[in-house]
Backbone as numpy.savetxt, mean C-alpha at the origin, in Angstrom:
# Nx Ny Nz CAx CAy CAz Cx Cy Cz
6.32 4.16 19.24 5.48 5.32 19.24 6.37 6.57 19.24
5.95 7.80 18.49 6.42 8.93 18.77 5.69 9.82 18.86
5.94 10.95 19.12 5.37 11.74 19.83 5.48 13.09 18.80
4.19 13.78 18.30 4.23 14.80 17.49 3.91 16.00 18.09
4.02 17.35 18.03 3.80 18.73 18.82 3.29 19.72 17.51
2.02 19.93 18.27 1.14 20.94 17.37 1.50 22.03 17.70
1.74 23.48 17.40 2.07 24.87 17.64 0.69 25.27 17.77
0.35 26.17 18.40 -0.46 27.51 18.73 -0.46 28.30 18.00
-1.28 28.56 17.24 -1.28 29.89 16.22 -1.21 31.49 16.96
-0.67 32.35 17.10 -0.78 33.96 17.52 -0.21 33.86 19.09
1.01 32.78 19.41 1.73 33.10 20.72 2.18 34.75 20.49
1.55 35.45 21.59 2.05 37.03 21.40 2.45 37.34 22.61
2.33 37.10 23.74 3.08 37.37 25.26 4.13 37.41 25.64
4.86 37.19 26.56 5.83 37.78 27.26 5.63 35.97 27.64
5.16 34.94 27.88 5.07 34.33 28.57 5.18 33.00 26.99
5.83 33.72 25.76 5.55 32.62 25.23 6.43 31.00 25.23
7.45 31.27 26.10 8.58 30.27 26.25 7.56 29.61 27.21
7.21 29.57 28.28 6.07 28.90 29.18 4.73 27.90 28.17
4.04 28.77 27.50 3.42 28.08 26.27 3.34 27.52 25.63
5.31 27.32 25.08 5.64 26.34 23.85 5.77 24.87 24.71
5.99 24.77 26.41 6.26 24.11 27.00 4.86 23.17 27.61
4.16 23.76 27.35 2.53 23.60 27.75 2.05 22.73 26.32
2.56 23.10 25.25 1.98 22.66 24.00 1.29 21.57 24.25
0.01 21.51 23.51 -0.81 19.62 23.48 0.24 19.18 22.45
0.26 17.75 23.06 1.09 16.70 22.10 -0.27 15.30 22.16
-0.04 14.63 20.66 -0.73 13.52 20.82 0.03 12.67 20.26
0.07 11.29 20.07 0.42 10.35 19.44 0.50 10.02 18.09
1.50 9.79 17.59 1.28 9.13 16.45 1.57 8.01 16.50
1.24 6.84 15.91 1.25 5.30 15.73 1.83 5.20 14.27
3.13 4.63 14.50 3.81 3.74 13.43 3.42 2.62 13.17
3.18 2.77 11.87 2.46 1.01 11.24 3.45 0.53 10.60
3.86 -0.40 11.29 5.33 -1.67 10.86 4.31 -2.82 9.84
5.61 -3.42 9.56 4.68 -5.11 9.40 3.96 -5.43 10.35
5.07 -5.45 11.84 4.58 -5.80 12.88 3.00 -5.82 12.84
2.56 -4.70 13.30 1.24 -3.92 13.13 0.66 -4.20 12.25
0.93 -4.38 11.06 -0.07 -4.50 9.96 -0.76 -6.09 10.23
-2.00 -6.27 9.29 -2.54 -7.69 9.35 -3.26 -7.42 7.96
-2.41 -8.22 6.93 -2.35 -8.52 5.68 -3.24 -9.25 5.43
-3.82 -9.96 4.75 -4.61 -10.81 4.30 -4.24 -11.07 2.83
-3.87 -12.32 2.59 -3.33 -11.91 1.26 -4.17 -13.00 0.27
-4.24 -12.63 -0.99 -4.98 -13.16 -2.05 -4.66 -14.25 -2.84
-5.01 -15.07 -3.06 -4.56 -16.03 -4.10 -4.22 -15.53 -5.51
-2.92 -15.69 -5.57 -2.35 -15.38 -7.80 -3.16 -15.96 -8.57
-3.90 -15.65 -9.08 -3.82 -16.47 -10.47 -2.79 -16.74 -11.56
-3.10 -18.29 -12.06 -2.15 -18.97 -12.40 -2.68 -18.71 -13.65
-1.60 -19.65 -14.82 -1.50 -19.92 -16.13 -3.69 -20.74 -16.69
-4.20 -21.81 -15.52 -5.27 -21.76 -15.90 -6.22 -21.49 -15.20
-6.06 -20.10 -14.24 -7.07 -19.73 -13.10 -7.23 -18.16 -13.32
-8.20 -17.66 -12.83 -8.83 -16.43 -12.89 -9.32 -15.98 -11.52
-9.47 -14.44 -11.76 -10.19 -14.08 -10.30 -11.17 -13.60 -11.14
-12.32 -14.21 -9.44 -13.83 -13.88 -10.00 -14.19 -13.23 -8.72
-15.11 -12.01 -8.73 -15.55 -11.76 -7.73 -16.62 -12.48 -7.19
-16.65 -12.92 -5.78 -17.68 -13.85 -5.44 -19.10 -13.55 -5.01
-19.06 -11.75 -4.96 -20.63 -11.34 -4.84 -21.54 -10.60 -6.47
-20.35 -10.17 -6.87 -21.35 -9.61 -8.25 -20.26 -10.53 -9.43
-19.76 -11.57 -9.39 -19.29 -12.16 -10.52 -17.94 -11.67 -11.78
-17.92 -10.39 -11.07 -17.00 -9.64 -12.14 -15.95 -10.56 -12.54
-15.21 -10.38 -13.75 -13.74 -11.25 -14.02 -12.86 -10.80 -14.67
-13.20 -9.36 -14.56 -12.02 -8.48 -15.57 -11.67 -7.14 -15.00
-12.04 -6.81 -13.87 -11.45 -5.44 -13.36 -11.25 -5.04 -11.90
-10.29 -5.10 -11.68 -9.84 -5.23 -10.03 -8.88 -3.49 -9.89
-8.94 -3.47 -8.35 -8.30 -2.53 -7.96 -6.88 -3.48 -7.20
-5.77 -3.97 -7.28 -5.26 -4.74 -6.69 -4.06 -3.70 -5.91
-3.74 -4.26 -4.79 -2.55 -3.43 -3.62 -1.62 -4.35 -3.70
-0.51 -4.25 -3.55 0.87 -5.15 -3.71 1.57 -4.52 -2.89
2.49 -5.54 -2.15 3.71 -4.96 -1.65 5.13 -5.47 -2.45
6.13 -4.90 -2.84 7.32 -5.52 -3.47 8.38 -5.01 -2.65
9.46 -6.07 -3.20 10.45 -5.68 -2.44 11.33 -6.07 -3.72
11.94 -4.72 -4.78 12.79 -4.47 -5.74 14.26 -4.84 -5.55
14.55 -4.73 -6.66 16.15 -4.40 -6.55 16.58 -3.68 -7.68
16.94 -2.57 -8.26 16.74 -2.39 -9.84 18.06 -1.41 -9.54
18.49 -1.46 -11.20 20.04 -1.02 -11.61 19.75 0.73 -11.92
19.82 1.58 -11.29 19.38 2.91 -11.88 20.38 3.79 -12.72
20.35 4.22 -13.67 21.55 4.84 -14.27 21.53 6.25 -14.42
22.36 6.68 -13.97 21.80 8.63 -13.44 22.83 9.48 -15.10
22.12 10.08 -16.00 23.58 10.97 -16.89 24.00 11.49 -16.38
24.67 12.14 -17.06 25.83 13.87 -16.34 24.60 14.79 -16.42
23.24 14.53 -16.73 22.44 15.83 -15.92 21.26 15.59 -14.39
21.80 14.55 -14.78 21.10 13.84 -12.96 19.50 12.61 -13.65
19.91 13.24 -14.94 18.02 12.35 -14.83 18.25 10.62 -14.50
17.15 10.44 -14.15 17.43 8.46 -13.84 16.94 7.62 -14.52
17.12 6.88 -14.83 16.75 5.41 -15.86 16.55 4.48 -15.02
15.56 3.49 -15.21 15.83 2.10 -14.32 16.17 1.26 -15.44
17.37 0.50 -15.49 17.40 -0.60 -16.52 17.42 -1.77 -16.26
17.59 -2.12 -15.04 17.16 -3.71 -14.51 16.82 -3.37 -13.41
15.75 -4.29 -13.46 14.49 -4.62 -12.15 14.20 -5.94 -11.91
14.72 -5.85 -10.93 14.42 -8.04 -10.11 13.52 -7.49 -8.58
12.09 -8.42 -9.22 11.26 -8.42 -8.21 12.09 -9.66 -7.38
12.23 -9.03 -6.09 12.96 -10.04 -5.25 11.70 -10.80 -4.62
10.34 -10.30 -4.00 9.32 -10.89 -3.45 7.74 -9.68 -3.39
7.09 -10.54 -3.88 5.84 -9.60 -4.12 4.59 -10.18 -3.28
3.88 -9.54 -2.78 2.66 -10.00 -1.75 1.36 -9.36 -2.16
0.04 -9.94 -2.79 -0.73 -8.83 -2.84 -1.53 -8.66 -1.90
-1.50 -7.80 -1.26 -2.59 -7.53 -0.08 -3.81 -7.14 0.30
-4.48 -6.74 -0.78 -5.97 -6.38 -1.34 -6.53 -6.57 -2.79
-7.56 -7.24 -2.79 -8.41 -6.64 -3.95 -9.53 -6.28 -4.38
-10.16 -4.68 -4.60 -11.21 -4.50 -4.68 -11.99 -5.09 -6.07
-13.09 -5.25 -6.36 -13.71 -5.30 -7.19 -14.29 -3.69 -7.32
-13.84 -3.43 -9.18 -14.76 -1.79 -9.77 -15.89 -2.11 -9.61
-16.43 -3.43 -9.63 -17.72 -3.25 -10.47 -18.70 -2.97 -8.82
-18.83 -3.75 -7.63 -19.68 -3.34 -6.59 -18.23 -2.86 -5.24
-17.31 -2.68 -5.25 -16.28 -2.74 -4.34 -16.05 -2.81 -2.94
-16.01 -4.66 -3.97 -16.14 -5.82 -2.51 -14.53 -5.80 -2.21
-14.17 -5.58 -1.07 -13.00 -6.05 -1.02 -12.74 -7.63 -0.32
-11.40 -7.94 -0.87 -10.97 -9.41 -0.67 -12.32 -10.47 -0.87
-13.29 -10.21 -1.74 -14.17 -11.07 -1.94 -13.57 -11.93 -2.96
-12.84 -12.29 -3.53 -12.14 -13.16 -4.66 -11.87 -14.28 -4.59
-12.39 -14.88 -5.44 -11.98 -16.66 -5.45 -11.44 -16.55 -6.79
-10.08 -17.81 -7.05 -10.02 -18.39 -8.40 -10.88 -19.25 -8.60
-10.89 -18.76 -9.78 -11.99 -19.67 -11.17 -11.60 -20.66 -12.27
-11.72 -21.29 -12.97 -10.83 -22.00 -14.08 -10.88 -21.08 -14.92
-9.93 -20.93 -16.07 -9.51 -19.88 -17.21 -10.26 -20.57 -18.04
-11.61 -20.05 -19.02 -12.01 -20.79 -20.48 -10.82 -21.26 -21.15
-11.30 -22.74 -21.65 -9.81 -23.72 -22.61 -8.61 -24.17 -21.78
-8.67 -23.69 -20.59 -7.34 -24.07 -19.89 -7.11 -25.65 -19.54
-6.62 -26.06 -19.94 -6.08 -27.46 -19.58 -5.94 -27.58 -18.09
-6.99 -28.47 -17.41 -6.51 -28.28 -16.01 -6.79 -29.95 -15.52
């Protein structure tokens, strides 16, 4: 936890060193992994699909990911940056809404039409 300090708008006294010492402070809460509680989604594979399981949708998601990169950046002699290699080292997705009624984490895989399974 740390601790954040709001200022007083129009300290004008003689007494304002006393005031700044008085300040309200409240909390802020750091959200770690620790803290967090993920829920994570099933990938679809080579013959699986996501379907939403209350209005059926199968083609338009809002999806959240977490990654953890590694990529080669190449800066010119005027500072701009390039990424030219990118290795997803580990990816997690951690939400997915459905556009069409936005259900979240309502998703099941489905079989893919023609997929050999």
């Amino acid at each position: 936890m740390r601790k954040a300090v709001g200022l007083r708008q129009g300290i004008r006294s003689s007494t304002a060193h006393r005031e700044i010492e008085d300040l309200a402070t409240h909390e802020i809460r750091d959200t770690t992994k620790e803290d967090a509680t993920m829920t994570t989604v099933p990938q679809p594979t080579d013959g699986t699909r996501w379907r939403c399981t209350l209005c059926g949708n199968l083609t338009r998601f809002d999806v959240t990911r977490s990654s953890k990169v590694v990529e080669y950046v190449h800066l010119d002699l005027a500072g701009e940056s390039s990424v030219e290699e990118r290795e997803v080292v580990s990816e997690t997705i951690e939400s997915v809404r459905c556009r069409w009624c936005n259900a979240v984490d309502q998703i099941e895989l489905v079989d893919r039409p023609g997929a050999d399974t």
